[in-house]
C-alpha positions as CSV (number, residue, x, y, z in Angstrom):
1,X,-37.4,-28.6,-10.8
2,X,-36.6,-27.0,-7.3
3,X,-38.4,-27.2,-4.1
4,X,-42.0,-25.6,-4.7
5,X,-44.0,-23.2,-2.3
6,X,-47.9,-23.5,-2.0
7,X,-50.4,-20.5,-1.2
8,X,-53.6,-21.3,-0.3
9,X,-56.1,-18.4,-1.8
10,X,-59.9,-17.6,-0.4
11,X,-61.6,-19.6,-3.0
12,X,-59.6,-22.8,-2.5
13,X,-57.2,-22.3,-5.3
14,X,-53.8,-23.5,-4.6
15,X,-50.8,-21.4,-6.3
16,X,-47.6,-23.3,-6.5
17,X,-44.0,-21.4,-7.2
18,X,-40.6,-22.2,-6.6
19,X,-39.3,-22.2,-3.1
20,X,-35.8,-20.9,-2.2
21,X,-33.1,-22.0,0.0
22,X,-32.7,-18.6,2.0
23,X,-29.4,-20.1,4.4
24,X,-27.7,-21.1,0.5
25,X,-28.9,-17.6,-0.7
26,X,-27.0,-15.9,2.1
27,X,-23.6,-18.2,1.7
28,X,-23.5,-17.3,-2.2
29,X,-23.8,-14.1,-1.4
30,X,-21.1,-13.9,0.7
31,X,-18.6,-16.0,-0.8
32,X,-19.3,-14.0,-4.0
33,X,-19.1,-10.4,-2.4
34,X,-15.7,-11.3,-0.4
35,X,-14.2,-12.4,-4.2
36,X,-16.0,-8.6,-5.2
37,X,-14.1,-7.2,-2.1
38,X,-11.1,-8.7,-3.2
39,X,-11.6,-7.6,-6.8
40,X,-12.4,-4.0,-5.5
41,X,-9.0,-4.1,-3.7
42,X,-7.2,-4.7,-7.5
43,X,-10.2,-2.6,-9.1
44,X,-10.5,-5.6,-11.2
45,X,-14.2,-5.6,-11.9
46,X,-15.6,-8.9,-13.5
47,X,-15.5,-9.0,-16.9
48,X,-19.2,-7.9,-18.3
49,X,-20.7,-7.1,-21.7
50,X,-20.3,-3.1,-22.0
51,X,-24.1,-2.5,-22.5
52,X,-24.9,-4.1,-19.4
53,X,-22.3,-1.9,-17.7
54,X,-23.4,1.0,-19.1
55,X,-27.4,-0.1,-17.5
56,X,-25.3,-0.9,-14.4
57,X,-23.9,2.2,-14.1
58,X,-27.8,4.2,-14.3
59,X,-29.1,1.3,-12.0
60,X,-26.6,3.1,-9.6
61,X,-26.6,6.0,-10.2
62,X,-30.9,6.4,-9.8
63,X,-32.2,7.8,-6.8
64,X,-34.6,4.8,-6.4
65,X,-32.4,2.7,-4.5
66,X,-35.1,-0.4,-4.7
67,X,-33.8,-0.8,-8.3
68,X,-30.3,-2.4,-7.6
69,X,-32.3,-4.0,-4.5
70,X,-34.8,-6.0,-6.3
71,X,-31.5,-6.7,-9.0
72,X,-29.7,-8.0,-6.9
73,X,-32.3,-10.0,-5.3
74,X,-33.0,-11.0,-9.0
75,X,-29.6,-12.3,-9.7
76,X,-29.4,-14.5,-6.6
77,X,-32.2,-16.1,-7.3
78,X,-31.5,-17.1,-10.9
79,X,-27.9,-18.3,-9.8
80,X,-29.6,-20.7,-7.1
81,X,-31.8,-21.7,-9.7
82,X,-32.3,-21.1,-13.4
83,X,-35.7,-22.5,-13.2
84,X,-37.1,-19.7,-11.8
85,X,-38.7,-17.0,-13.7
86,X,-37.3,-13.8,-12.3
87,X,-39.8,-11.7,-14.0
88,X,-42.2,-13.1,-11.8
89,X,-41.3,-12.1,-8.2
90,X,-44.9,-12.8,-6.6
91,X,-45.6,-16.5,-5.6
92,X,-49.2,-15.8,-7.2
93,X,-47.6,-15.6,-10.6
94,X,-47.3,-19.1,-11.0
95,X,-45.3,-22.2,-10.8
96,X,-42.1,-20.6,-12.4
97,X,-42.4,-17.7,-9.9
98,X,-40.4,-16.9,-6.7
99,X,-40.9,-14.9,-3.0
100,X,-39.1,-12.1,-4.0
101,X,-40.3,-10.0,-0.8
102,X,-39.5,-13.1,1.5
103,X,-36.4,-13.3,0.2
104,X,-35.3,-9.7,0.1
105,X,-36.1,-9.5,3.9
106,X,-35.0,-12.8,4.7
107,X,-31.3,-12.7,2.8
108,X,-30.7,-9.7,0.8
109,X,-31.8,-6.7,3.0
110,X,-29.9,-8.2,6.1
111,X,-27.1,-9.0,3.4
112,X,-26.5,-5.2,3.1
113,X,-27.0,-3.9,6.3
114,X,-24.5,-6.2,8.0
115,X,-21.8,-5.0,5.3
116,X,-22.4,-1.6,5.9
117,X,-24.2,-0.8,3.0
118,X,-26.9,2.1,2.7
119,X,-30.3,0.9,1.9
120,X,-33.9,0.6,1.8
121,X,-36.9,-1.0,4.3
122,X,-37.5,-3.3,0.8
123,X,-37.8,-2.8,-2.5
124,X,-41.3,-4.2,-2.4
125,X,-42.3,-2.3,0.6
126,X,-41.1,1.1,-1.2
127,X,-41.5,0.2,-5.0
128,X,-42.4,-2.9,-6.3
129,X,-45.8,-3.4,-4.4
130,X,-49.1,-4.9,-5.9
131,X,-47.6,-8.3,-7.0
132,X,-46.3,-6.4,-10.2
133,X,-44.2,-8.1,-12.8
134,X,-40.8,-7.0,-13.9
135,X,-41.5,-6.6,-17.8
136,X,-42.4,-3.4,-20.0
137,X,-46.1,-2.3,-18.4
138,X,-44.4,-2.1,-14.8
139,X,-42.8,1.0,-16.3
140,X,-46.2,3.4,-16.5
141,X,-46.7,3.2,-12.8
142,X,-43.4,3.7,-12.0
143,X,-41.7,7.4,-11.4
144,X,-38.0,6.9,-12.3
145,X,-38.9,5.4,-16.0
146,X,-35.1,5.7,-17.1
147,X,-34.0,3.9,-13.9
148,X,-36.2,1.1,-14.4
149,X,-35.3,1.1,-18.4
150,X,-31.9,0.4,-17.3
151,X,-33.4,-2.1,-14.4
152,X,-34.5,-3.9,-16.9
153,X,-31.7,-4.0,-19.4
154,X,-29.5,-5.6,-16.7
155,X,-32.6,-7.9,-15.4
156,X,-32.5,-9.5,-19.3
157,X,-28.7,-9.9,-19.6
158,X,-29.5,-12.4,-16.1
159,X,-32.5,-13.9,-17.8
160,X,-30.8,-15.0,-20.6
161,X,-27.4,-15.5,-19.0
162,X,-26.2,-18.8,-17.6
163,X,-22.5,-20.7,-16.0
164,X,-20.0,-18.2,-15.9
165,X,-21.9,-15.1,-17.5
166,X,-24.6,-15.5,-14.7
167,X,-21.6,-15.9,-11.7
168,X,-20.0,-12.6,-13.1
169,X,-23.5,-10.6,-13.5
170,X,-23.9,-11.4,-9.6
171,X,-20.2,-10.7,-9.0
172,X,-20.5,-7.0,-11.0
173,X,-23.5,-6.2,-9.0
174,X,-22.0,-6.6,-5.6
175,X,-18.7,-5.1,-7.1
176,X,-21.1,-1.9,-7.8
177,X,-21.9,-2.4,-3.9
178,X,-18.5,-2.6,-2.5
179,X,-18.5,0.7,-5.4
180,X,-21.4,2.4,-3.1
181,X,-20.2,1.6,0.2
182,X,-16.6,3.1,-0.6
183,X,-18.4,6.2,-1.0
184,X,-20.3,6.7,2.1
185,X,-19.1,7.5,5.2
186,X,-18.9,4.1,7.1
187,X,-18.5,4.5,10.9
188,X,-16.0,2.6,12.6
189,X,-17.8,0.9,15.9
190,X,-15.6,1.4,19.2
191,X,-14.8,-0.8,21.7
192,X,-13.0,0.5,24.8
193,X,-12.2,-2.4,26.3
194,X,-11.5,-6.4,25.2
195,X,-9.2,-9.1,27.3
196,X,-6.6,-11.0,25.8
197,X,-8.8,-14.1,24.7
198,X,-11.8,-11.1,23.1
199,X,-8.2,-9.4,20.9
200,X,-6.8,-12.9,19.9
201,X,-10.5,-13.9,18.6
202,X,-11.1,-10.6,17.0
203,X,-7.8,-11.0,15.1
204,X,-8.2,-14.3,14.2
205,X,-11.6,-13.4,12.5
206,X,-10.4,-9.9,11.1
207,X,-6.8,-11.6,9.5
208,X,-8.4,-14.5,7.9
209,X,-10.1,-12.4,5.2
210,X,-7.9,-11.2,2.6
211,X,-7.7,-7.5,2.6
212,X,-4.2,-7.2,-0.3
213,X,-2.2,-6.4,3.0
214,X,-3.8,-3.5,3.9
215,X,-5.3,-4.6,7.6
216,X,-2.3,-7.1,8.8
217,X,-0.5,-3.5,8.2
218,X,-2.6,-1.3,10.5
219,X,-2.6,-4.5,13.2
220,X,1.3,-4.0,12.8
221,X,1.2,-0.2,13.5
222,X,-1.1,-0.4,16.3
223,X,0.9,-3.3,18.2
224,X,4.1,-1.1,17.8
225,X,2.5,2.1,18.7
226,X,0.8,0.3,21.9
227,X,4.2,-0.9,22.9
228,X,6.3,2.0,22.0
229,X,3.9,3.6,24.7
230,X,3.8,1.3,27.2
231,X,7.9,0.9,27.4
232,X,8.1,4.5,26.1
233,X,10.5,3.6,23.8
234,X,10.7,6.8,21.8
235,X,10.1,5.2,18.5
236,X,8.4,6.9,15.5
237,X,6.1,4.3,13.5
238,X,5.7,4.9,9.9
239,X,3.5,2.6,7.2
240,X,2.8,3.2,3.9
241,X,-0.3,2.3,1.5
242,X,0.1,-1.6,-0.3
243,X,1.8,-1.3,-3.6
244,X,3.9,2.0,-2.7
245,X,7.4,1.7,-4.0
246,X,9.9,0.9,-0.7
247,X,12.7,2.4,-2.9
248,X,11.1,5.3,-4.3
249,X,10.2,6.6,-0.6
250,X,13.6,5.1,0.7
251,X,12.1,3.0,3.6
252,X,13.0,-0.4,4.5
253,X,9.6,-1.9,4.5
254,X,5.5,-1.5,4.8
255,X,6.3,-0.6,8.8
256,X,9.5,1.0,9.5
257,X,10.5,2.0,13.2
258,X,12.6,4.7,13.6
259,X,14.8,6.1,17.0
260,X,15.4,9.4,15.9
261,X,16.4,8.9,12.7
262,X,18.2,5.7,12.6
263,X,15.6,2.6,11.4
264,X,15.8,0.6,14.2
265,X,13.3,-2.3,12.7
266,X,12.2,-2.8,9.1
267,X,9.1,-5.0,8.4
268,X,7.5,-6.7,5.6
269,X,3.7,-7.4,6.4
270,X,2.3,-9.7,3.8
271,X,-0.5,-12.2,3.4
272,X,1.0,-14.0,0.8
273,X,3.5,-16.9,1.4
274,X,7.0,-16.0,2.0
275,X,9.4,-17.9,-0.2
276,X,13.1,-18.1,-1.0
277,X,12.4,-15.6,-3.8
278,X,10.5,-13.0,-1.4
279,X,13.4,-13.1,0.6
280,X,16.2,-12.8,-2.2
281,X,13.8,-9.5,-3.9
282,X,13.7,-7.9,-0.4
283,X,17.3,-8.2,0.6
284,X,18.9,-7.2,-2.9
285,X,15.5,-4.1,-3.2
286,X,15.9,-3.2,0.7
287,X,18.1,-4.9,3.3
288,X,21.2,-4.8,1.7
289,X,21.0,-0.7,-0.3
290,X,20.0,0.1,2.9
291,X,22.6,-2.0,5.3
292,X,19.7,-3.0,7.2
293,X,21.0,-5.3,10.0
294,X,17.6,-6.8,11.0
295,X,14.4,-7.5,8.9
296,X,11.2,-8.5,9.9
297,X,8.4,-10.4,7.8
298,X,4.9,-10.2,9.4
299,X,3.2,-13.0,7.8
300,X,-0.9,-13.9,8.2
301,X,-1.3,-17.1,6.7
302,X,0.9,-20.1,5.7
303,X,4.7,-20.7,8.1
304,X,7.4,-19.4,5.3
305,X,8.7,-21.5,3.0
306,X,11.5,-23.8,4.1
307,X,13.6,-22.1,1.4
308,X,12.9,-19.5,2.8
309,X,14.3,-20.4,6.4
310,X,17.6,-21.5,5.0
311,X,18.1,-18.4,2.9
312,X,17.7,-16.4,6.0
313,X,19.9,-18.5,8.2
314,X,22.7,-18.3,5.3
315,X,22.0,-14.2,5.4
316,X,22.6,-13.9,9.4
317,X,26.3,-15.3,8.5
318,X,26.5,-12.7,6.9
319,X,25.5,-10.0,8.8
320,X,22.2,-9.5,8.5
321,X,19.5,-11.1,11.0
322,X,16.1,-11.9,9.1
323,X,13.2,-13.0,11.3
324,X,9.5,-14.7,10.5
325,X,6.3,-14.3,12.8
326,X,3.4,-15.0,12.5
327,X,1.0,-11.2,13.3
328,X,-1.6,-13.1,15.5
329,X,0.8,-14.7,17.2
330,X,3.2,-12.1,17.7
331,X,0.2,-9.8,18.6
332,X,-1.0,-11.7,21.5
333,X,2.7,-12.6,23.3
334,X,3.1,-9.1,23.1
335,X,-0.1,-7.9,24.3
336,X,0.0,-10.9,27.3
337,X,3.2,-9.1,28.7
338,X,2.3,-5.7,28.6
339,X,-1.0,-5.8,30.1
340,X,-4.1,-3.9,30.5
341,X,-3.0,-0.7,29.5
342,X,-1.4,-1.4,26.3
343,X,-4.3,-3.8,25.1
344,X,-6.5,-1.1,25.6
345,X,-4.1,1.4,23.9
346,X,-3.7,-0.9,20.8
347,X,-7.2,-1.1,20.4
348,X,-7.7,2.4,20.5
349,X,-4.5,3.0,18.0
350,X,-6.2,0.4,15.5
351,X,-9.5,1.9,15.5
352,X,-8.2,5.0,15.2
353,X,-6.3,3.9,11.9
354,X,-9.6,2.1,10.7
355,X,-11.1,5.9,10.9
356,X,-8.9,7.0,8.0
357,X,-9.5,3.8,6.1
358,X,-10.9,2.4,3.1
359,X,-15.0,1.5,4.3
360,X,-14.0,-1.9,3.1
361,X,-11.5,-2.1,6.0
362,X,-13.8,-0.1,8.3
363,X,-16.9,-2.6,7.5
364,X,-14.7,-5.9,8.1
365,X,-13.7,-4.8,11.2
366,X,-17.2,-3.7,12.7
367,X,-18.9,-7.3,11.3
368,X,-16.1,-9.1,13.2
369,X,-16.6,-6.9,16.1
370,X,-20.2,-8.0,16.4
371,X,-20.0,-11.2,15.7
372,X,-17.5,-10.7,19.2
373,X,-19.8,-9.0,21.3
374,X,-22.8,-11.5,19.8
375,X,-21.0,-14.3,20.9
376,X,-20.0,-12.9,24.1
């Protein structure tokens, strides 16, 4: 059995429930709602029974946001530890009970607002007061009856769900949340000013976290933009959304760079590792229908593949001069040199392009700005 909490009562009475790990609570959740993020990116939901979609969907759709609150408090709970009763979310219920209140202000209400999600004070400050019980009788006290019908349709699929079913009930609910925060209007916090050191830490932070391409590609944009200033170089900077067609739009890459109307760089921003293969598919789709002489691939994570390297060295002896850097990397050399100015300019360009961004992009970028200006 897990770790037990005591409550001492007036009369003497001790009333023992199970305790909770709140620091484990708050790593689950946010290893499981950066694979939600990720699966929002692919609109891949987890795979769930379609009845408990369908109670999902009216969980989400009620006006009494303590519902998916207490849910997903619910879910957590039962994943750190089937023994507990989640039915029972007052410690005076007994020894199968749990803190629901303690840990809605301890893990899950701080869990939403630091990913930019709308929410309540507390679902058992607003709704679920009077140490009830989450079973049938709750439902005559409550207002929204067919939100908690639903409520409660979900909370059985977790009470009777365990291994993988359990994982992906948690995973669907904060996939529904990623669902929620897409549609609000996220605002994208501003910072005017940052030195070198501040921007190569912010990076660091905001390209670890796998966002299918999309913000290595603003990063890009911004950098080019902030030089193209700075040197006033007359270029023209274009991007286009992940998983656009290069041929169909007749553009050498996810960042092309344009003099008037001659592409004077082509580049390739990807996440993924860069193989002998990558190369091959983006000279035979790109560099050579195009007669691109140089190509550039932005990479984020792991140095290209060897193969990769040679392919590229046997491609420059034939004309064609094919180039790997690393964005962080590339970022800072390029912001050390042309100083104040165009840091300040490239921060203003990337926010700017967060603006028009998915809140997903727009919420990873203010959490690693805080955790910047915390640590500061």
């Amino acid at each position: 059995m897990g770790k037990l909490s005591h409550r001492r009562l007036a009369l003497g009475e001790w009333i023992v429930a199970i305790d909770i790990d709140y620091t484990k609570a708050r790593e689950t959740l946010e290893q499981h709602f950066s694979w939600a993020e990720q699966a929002y990116l692919k609109r891949q939901p987890p795979a769930i029974e379609q009845s408990v979609q369908v109670s999902a969907d009216a969980v989400f759709k009620s006006q009494t946001q303590s519902y998916r609150e207490a849910l997903l408090g619910c879910a957590i709970a039962r994943c750190l530890n089937p023994e507990i009763d989640i039915s029972l979310p007052y410690v005076e219920h007994g020894e199968k009970a749990f803190n629901g209140r303690t840990l809605d202000e301890n893990v899950v209400n701080p869990f939403l607002i630091a990913h930019d999600i709308e929410c309540t004070r507390g679902p058992y400050l607003a709704v679920f007061r009077r140490k009830v019980r989450f079973v049938r009788e709750t439902r005559a006290g409550l207002k929204d009856k067919q939100g908690y019908d639903a409520f409660l349709q979900y909370h059985d699929a977790l009470k009777s769900a365990d291994g993988d079913k359990l994982v992906n009930l948690l995973r669907y609910l904060l996939y529904r949340f990623v669902e929620l925060r897409e549609q609000s209007q996220v605002q994208v916090l501003r910072v005017e000013r940052a030195s070198l050191q501040q921007i190569r830490r912010l990076l660091d932070g905001l390209l670890s976290r796998p966002s299918g391409g999309r913000m290595p590609v603003l990063v890009v944009v911004a950098l080019l933009k902030s030089l193209a200033d700075t040197y006033s170089l007359g270029w023209r900077v274009e991007y286009q959304e992940i998983n656009v067609s290069d041929r169909a739009r007749g553009v050498g890459g996810d960042v092309t760079v344009y003099e008037g109307e001659r592409i004077r760089l082509a580049i390739e921003v990807t996440e993924r590792l860069v193989d002998d293969k990558r190369v091959e598919a983006v000279f035979q789709s790109k560099i050579s229908p195009l007669g691109l002489r140089e190509y550039l691939f932005a990479f984020t994570s792991k140095q290209p593949h060897p193969g990769a390297e040679r392919l590229a060295h046997t491609l420059f002896t034939q004309g064609h001069e094919i180039a790997f850097v690393k964005v962080t990397e590339w970022l800072y050399f390029n912001l050390a040199t042309a100083g104040t100015q165009s840091r300040d300019n490239f921060l203003s360009y990337l926010t700017g392009l967060l603006e028009k961004s998915p809140a997903i992009l727009k919420s990873a970028w203010n959490e690693q700005l805080q955790r910047l200006l915390q640590s500061s």
